[in-house]
LOTIKE-921684 format. One line per field, with one value per residue (C-alpha): residue number from 1; x, y, z. Coordinates in Angstrom, 3 decimals. Layout:
N
n NUM,...
c1 X,...
c2 Y,...
c3 Z,...
END
This chain:
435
n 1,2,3,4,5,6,7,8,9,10,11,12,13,14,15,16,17,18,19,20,21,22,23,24,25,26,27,28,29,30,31,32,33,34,35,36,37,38,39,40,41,42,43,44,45,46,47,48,49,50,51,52,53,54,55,56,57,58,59,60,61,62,63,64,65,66,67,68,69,70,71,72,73,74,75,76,77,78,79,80,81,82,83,84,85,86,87,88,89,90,91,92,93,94,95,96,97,98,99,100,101,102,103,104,105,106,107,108,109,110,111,112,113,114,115,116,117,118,119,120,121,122,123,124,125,126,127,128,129,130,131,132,133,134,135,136,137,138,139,140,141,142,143,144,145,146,147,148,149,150,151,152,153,154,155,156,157,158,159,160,161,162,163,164,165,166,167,168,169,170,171,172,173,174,175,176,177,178,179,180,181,182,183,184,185,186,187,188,189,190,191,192,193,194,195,196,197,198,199,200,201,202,203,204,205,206,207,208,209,210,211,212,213,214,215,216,217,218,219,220,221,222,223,224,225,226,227,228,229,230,231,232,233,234,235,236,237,238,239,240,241,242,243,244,245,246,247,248,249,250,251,252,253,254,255,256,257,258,259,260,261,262,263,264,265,266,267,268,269,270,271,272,273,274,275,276,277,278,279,280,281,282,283,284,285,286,287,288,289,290,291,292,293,294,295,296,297,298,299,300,301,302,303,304,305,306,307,308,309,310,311,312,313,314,315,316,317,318,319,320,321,322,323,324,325,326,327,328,329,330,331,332,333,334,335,336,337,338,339,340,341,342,343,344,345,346,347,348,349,350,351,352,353,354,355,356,357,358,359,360,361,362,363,364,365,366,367,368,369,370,371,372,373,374,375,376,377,378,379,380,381,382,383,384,385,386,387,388,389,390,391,392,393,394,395,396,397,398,399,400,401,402,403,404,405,406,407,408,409,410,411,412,413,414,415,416,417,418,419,420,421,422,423,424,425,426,427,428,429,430,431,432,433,434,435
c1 72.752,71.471,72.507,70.646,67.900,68.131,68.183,65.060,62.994,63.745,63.453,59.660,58.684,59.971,57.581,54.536,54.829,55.583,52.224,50.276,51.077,49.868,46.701,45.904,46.840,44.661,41.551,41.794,42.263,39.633,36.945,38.136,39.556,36.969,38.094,37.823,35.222,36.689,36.204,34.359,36.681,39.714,41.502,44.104,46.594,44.296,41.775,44.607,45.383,41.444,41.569,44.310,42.719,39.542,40.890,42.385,39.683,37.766,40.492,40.885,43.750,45.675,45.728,45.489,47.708,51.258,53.468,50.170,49.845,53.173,52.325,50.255,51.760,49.200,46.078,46.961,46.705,43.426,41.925,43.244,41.573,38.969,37.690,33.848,34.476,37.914,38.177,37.979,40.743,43.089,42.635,43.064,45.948,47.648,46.902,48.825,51.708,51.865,51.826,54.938,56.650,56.566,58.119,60.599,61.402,62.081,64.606,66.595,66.619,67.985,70.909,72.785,71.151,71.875,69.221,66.123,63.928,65.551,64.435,60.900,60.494,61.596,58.855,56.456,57.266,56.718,53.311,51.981,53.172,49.703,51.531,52.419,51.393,49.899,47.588,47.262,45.529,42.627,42.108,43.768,43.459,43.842,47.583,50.643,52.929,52.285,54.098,56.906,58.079,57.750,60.015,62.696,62.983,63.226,66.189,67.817,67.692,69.196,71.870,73.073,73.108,74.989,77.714,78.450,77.327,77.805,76.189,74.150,70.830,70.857,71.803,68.819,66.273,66.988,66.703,63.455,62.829,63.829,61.548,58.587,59.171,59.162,55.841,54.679,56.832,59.658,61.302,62.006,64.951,66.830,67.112,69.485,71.401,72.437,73.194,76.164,77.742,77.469,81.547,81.970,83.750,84.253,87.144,87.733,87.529,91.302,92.037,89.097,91.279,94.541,91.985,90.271,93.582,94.247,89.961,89.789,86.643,84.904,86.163,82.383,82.525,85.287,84.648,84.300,81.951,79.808,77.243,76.381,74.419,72.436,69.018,69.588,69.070,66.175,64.894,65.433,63.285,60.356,60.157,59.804,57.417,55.104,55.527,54.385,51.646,50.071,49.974,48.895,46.902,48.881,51.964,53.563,57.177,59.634,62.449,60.131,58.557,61.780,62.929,59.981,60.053,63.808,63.364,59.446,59.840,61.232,63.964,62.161,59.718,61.299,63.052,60.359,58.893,61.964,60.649,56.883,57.876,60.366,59.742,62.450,64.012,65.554,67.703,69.429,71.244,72.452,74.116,75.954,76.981,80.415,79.895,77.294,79.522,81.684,78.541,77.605,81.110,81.717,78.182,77.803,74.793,72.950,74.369,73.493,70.253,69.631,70.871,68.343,65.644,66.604,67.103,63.444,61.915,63.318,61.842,58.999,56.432,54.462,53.959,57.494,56.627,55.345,58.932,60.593,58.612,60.184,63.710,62.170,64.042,67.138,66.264,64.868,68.252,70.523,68.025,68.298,72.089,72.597,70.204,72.481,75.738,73.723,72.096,74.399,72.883,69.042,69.051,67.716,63.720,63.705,64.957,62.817,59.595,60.630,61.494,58.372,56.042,57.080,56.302,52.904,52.328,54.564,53.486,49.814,49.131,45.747,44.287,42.919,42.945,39.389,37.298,38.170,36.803,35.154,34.504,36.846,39.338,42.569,43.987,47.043,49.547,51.739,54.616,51.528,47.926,46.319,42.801,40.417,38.990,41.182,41.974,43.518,46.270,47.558,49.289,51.723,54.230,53.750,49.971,49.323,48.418,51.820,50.988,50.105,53.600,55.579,54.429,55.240,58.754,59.389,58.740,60.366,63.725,63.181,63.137,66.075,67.872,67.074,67.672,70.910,72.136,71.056,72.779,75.694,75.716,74.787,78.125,80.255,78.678,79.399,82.552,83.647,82.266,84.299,87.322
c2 38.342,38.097,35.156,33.850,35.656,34.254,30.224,31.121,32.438,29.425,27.223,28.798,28.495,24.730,23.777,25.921,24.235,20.937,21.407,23.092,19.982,17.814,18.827,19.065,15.376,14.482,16.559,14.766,11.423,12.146,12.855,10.662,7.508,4.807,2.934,-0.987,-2.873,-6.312,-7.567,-4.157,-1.616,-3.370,-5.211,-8.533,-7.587,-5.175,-7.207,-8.606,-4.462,-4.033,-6.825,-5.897,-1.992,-3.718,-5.362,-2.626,-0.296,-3.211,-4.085,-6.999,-10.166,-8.678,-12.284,-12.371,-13.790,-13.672,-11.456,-9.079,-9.181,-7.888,-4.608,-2.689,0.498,1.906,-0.199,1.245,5.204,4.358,2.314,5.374,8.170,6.865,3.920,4.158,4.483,2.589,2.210,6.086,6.263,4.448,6.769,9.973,8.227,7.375,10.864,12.154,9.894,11.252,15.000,13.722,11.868,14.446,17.184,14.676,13.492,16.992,17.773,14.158,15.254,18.909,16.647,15.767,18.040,21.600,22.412,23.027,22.511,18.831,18.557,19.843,17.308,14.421,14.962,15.818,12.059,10.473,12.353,11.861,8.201,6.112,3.124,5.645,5.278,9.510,8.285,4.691,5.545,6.459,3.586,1.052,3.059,-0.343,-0.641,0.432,1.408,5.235,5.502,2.596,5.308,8.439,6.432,5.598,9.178,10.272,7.292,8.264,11.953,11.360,9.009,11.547,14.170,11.832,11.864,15.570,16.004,13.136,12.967,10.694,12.706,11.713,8.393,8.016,9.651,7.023,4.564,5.705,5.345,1.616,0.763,2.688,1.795,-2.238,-1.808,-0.308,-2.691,-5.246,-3.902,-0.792,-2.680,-1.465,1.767,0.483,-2.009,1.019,3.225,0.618,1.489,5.191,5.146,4.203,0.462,-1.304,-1.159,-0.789,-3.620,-3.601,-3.330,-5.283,-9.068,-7.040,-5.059,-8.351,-9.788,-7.022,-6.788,-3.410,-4.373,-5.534,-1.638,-1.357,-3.164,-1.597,0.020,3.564,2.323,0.213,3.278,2.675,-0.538,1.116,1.557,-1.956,-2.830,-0.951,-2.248,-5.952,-4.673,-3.282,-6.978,-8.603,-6.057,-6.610,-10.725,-10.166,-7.831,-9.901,-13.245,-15.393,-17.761,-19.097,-21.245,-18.490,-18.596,-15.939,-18.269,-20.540,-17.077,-16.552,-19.819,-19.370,-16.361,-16.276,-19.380,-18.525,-15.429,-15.501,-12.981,-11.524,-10.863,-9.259,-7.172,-5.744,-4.728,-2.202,-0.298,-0.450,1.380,3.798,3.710,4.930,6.994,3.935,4.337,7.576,6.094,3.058,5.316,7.473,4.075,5.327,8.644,7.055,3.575,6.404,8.182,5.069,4.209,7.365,7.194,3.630,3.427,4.435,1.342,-0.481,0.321,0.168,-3.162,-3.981,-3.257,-5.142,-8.021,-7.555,-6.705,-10.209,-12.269,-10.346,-11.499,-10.803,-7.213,-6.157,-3.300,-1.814,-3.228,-1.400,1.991,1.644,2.254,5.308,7.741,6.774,5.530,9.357,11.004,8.111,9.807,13.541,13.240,11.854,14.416,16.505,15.521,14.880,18.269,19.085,15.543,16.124,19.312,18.524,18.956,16.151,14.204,15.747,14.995,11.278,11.256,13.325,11.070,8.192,9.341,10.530,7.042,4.986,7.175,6.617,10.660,10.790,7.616,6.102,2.423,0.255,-1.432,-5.376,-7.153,-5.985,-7.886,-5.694,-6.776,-5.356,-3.354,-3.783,-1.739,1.293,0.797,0.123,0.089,3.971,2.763,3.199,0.040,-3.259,-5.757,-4.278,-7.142,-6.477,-3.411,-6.062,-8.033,-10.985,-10.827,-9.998,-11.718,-12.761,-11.615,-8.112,-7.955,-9.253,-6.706,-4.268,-5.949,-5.328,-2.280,-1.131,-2.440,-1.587,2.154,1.611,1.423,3.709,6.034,4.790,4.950,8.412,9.575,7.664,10.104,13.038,12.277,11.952,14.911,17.368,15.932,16.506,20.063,21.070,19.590
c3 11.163,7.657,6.565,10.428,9.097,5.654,6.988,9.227,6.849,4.770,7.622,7.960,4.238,4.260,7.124,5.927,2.276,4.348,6.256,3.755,1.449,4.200,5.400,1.541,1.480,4.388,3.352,0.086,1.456,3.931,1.091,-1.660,0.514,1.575,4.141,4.212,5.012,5.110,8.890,10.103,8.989,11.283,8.003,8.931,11.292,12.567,13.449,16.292,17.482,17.993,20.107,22.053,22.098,23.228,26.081,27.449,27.690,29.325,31.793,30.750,30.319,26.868,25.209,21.359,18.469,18.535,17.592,17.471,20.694,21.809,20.129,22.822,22.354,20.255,21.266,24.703,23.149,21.510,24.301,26.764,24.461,22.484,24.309,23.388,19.188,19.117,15.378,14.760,17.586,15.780,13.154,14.942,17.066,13.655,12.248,14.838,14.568,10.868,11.480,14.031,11.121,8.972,10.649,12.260,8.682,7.631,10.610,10.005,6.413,7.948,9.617,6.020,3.254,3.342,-0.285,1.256,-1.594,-1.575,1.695,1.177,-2.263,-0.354,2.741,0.536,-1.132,1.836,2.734,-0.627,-1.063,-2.026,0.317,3.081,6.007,5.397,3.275,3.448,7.242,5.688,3.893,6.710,10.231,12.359,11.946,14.397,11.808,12.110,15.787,14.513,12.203,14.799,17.088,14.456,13.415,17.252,17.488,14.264,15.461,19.170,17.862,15.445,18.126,20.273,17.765,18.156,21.348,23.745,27.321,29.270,28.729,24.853,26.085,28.565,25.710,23.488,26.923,26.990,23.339,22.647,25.823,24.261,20.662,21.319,22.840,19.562,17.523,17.963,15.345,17.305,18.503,15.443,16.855,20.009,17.754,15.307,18.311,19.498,16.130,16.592,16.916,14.070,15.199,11.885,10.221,6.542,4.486,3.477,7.368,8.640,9.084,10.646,13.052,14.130,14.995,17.580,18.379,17.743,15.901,19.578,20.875,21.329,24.194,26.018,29.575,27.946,25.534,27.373,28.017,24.313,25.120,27.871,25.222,24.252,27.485,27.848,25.039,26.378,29.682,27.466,25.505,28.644,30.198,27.305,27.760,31.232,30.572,27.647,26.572,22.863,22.081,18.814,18.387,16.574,16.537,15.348,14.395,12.235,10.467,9.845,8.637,6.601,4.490,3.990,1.866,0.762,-0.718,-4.107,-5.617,-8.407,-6.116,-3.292,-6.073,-7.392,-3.666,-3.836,-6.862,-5.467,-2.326,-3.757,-7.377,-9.608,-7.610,-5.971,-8.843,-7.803,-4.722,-7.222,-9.674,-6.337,-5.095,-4.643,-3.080,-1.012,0.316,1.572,3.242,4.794,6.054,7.624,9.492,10.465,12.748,9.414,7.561,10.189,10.730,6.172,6.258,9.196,7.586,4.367,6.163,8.511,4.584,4.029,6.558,7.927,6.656,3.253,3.558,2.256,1.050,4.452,6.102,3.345,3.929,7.370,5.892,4.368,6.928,5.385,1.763,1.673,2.783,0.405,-2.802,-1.603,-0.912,-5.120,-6.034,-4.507,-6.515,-9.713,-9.734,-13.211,-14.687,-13.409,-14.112,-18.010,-19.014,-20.351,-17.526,-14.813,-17.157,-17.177,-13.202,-12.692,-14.569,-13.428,-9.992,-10.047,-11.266,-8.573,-5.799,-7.330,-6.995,-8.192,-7.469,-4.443,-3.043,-3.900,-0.766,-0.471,-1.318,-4.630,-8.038,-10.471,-12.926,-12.023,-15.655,-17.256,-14.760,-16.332,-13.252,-10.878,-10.955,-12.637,-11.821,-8.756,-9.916,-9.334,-6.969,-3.776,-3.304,-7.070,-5.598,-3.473,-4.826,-2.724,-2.542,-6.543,-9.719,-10.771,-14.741,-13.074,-11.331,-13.723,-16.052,-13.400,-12.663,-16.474,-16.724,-13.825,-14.978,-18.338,-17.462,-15.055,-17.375,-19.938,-17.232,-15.784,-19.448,-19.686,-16.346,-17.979,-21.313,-19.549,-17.097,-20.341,-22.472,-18.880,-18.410,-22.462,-21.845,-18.789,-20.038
END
């Protein structure tokens, strides 16, 4: 009874930190963060989601720019709630969507990580993230990326509960999930594809050739299994409900977008998106790569659904950074679970002062994002942009000066590996000690 006592009284300080750390974040954001001005307040993409929000709360034919126009699941909220002052409904709608993220992120992270102050350091990353969708709503409200990332965390959670405890009512949630989420976002489908893999069906590598002879690698498609493909499906129905429902006015074609960026978007560049959304840290999960391949082996629907989102970061589009934050869910658990075995190596001052630093800067902790257009010079970056003053595309690595993110790209790597050489030494000098 203690020790129940003990985990729910830890359980209630993580969420009240969680919380308290996030209205702080949205109070400051709300007072500090000007929104943009560029096209009324609605942005690029969001110029396409007013539309669509507009037409809805007039009745009307949805018919706007593909694949914009597909995404009615949150132009339908706002047009449903806030129909006379859409553009502070998107706001509100996405505020919402963030308060859901966060407390969904910090019961996903409850799933693997059993340190609760792990936990509580990794949600408050993604809350205070300057790129995050937490924060970045104030600046950018016209966007559906809010309620993307509440339904991947609700899919991620029911898939992992399907694994211990298997029954159609976890199967029909996450039914009802893949139909919803498309309408926010195609790339909702992600959540069905990883589900089919919830068994685990790949073989190991040194099998993988002697299992394909026999098809046990296609045992996801056996009779017993076939129940697994059931949110796909729905999925499939929600993509065609939306084609019926609305309708573009572009040529827009998914296969030539992707044609397109796999071959437009160079390495260096696509690189150097990775540290921008996840700074050093990204570092962590390299230097566990052993303890986490096995991680990742043993829990397959989350390779699956990491290696989807690298590939969607890949051909997307030019916001890879935003793709990349969608991966966040498990990007966030891959860092907490080598923080976890590397506790002994962290666990130095002057370590945590260099991880620490370069954080407030990466996650841009004390600086806010500039209207758009403006007429400043963007300063020479330290990891990103410390200013309030610069060019707002100079924080993207497709959209920026390439001087500014090459500088950035340097020094990124640079401290890479001055810190993958320290974890190095630090593994030797603990492992000279024990012995």
């Amino acid at each position: 009874m203690a020790i129940v006592n003990v985990e729910r009284n830890r359980t209630i300080l993580e969420i009240t930190i969680i919380l308290f750390v996030f209205i702080v974040v949205n109070i400051a954001s709300q007072v500090f963060q000007q929104p943009i001005s560029y096209n009324q307040g609605q942005g690029w993409d969001g110029t396409h989601y007013f539309q669509v929000a507009e037409q809805i709360s007039k009745g009307l034919k949805i018919r706007e720019d593909a694949p914009f126009v597909y995404r009615i699941g949150t132009p339908f909220l706002v047009a449903l709630f806030f129909k006379n002052n859409l553009l502070f409904g998107f706001k509100i709608v996405n505020i919402i969507a963030n308060l859901l993220s966060t407390i969904l992120l910090k019961f996903w992270l409850h799933l693997y990580l059993n340190n609760w102050r792990i936990r509580t350091f990794l949600v408050i990353l993604f809350i205070t993230h300057g790129l995050g969708s937490v924060r970045f709503t104030y600046f950018y409200p016209t966007l559906v990326d809010p309620w993307l990332i509440v339904i991947l965390l609700i899919g991620l959670i029911g898939i992992e509960r399907f694994r211990y405890r298997p029954c159609f009512s976890v199967v029909s949630l996450l039914g009802i999930v893949s139909f919803l989420g498309v309408m926010i976002r195609e790339s909702a489908l992600i959540i069905p594809i990883a589900f089919a893999f919830v068994t685990n069906p790949i073989p190991p590598f040194k099998n993988f050739f002697h299992s394909l002879s026999e098809l046990r690698i296609f045992q996801i498609i056996k009779k017993q299994y076939q129940i697994l493909f059931l949110p796909l499906l729905c999925a499939v129905l929600g993509i065609l409900l939306v084609k019926l429902l609305a309708s573009q006015n572009n040529d827009y074609s998914f296969m030539k977008a992707v044609i397109q960026w796999t071959y437009g978007k160079p390495t260096l560049t696509y690189l150097h998106s990775y540290f921008i959304t996840y700074g050093l840290f990204i570092i962590l999960p390299i230097y566990s790569w052993r303890t986490l391949n096995k991680f990742l082996w043993r829990n397959q629907f989350i390779l699956i659904y990491l290696l989807g989102m690298i590939v969607l970061s890949r051909i997307g589009g030019a916001d890879t950074e935003r793709f990349l934050f969608w991966a966040m869910p498990v990007v966030y658990l891959l860092i907490g679970i080598a923080i976890q075995e590397n506790k002994i190596l962290l666990n130095s001052p002057w370590v945590l002062l260099f991880l620490v630093i370069s954080l407030i800067c990466s996650q841009r902790l004390f600086w806010i994002i500039p209207n758009y257009p403006n007429s400043f010079l963007t300063p020479i970056p330290f990891l990103t942009i410390l200013s309030n003053k610069f060019q707002y595309l100079d924080l993207f690595s497709w959209y920026g000066k390439r001087v500014i993110q090459a500088i950035s790209l340097f020094q990124y790597l640079f401290l890479s590996t001055i810190l993958l050489l320290w974890l190095n030494h630090r593994a030797k000098v603990t492992k000279l000690t024990k012995d």
